[in-house]
C-alpha positions, 0 to 999 in steps of 0.5 A: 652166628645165627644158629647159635643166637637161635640156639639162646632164644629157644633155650630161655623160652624153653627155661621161661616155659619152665619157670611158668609150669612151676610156678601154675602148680605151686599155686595150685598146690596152695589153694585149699582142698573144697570141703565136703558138706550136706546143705539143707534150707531154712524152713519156715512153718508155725511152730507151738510157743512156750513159756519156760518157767522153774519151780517147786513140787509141792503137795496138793495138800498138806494137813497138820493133824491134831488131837481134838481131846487130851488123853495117853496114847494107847496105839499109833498103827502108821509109820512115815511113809503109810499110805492112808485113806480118808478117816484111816485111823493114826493115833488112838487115846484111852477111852475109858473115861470119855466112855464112862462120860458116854453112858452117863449121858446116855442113862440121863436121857433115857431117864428123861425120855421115860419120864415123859413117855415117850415112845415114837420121838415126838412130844405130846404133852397130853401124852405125859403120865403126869400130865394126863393124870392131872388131867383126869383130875380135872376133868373130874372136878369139872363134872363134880362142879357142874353136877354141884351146879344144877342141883343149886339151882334146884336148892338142894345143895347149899352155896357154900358147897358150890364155892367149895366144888368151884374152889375145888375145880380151879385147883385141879385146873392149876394142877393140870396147868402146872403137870404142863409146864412141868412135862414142858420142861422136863423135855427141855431138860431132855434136849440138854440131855441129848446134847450130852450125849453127843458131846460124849459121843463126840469126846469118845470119838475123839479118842481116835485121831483119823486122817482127813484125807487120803494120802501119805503120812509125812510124819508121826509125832508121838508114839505109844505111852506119850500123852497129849493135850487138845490140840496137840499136833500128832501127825502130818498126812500130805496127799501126793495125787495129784502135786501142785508144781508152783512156778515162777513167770517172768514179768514178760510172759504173764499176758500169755499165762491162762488157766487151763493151759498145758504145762510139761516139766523135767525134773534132775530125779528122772532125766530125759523124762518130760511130765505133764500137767495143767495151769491150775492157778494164777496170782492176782498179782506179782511178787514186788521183791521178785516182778514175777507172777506166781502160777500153779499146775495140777500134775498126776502123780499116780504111781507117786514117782513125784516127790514134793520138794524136787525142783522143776524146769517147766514149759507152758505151751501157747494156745496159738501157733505162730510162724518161724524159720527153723533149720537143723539142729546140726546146722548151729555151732555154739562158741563163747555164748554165741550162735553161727551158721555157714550159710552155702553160696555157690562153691563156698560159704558165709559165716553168719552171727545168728539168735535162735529160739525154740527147739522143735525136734531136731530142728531149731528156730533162728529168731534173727540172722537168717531168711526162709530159703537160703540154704545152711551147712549141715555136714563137716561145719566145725571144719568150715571157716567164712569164706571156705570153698565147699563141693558136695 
């Protein structure tokens, strides 16, 4: 009777210890396997600020370049497209009338100059032929009167003479007064005469239509045969070095915009390239449909690889540096427009909502959420959960 009880008893303890195994690895088959991450610290350092900005490339200069004299094309030796130099010629007008014009009034005024004799380009009236003969004149009468005089005073000649001599003299100084003005005027008429000519000099010039500045023809508008009038415009020559990239600021930012500031840019044409620039120009004021600040940078542009019209993404860099908490890149999963980090605990980890900033390399600025020193998940992150238990 009481081997058999014994018998029960350690049957069931034998079932209960059994039962308890069991049960130990079933637990232990269901708790989760520990996830293998990499773990670094958030960072904190000062980092370089920008503004970020979008806008267009523009020309640094653009010209709408007309003809400053009518007349029927006889060449146009740029095509869209030509590289040109300042004063490189882009329409050339006949010229045959305006250089007829030329000579004309260059035959007037050399006329003139002859005229009143003149060889060193000064004017002397004394040194006019006219002049000087009426002069001699002079100067003659003024002798022949003062001979007449003294032999009056010795009775020898009579008084009606004398007033004859006398008569004779002021007529000759009339003369002289006279051949004065008249050389005085003829030399006005010589400055008239000059200004002719370089009207003419001028009009024929004109003939040629030249670029204003060095750059690159956008556009030729008229081709050999057509005639134009003054002021008709002919050409477009755009200068392509240095563009200017204008660029809008949001309402914000504009306290922290200056000239002379660094600016670097992308554009859709050269992807992964990054240009770089300067803050030429800010507006005094802010456009009121937009509450934006209009700001202009100057950007090389040597091997003219810009193209005006591309649309730019830009960033204007700050002149002072202010501290940051940075962590890997690799550290912040994106989903449904918002950030989150596991931050590492222990053996297991903790789901944080974060905001970042700035991107610094392959680090990332967390602007809220997260502290300097605790350390974030960089391995295996899109495999952890909140709360998951990791191991190295």
């Amino acid at each position: 009777m009481n081997g058999r009880f014994i018998g029960i008893f350690l049957a069931a303890a034998v079932a209960s210890a059994c039962s308890a195994g069991s049960a130990k690895t079933k637990e232990q088959a269901a708790a989760p396997p520990r996830i293998s991450v990499a773990a670094a610290a958030a960072v904190e350092r000062p980092i370089a600020r920008f503004i970020r900005a979008t806008g267009t490339l523009m020309a640094e200069e653009q010209a709408d370049v007309a003809a400053e004299t009518a007349g029927r094309v006889v060449s146009a030796p740029v095509e869209r497209g030509t590289p040109v130099t300042e004063g490189a010629e882009l329409i050339r007008l006949l010229a045959a009338e305006t250089d007829a014009q030329l000579k004309e009034a260059e035959a007037n005024a050399a006329q003139i100059e002859a005229r009143l004799g003149l060889t060193s380009g000064t004017f002397d009236v004394d040194a006019v032929p006219e002049v000087q003969n009426a002069k001699a004149a002079y100067d003659l009468a003024q002798n022949e009167f003062g001979r007449i005089k003294s032999l009056l005073d010795q009775r020898v000649v009579s008084q009606s003479e004398y007033e004859q001599r006398r008569t004779q003299m002021e007529a000759s100084r009339q003369q002289y007064e006279a051949a004065k003005n008249g050389a005085a005027q003829q030399f006005q008429s010589l400055q008239a005469a000059k200004a002719r000519v370089s009207l003419a000099r001028k009009a024929l010039a004109d003939t040629v239509v030249r670029a204003p500045f060095g750059g690159v023809v956008a556009q030729r508008l008229v081709s050999v045969g057509d005639y134009v009038t003054k002021g008709m415009k002919v050409a477009i020559v755009v200068r392509v070095n240095p563009l200017r990239a204008q660029l809008t600021i949001p309402e914000q930012s504009v306290s922290a915009v200056a000239i002379g500031q660094p600016v670097s840019f992308e554009v859709d044409a050269y992807p992964g390239r990054r240009f770089e620039g300067r803050v030429k120009y800010v507006a005094p004021s802010l456009q009121a449909d937009q509450r934006a600040l209009t700001v202009e940078a100057l950007v090389p542009n040597p091997k003219s690889e810009l193209k005006p019209g591309l649309f730019a993404t830009a960033r204007i860099e700050q002149p002072a540096r202010t501290p940051g908490v940075l962590v890997p890149t690799s550290s912040v999963i994106v989903a449904a427009g918002t950030s989150r980090v596991f931050v590492v605990n222990d053996d297991h980890v903790e789901e944080r909502i974060v905001t970042t900033g700035q991107s610094v390399g392959d680090l990332i600025e967390i602007t809220n959420g997260l502290k300097a020193g605790e350390r974030v998940a960089t391995k295996s992150v899109a495999q952890l959960t909140d709360g998951a238990r990791v191991g190295s």
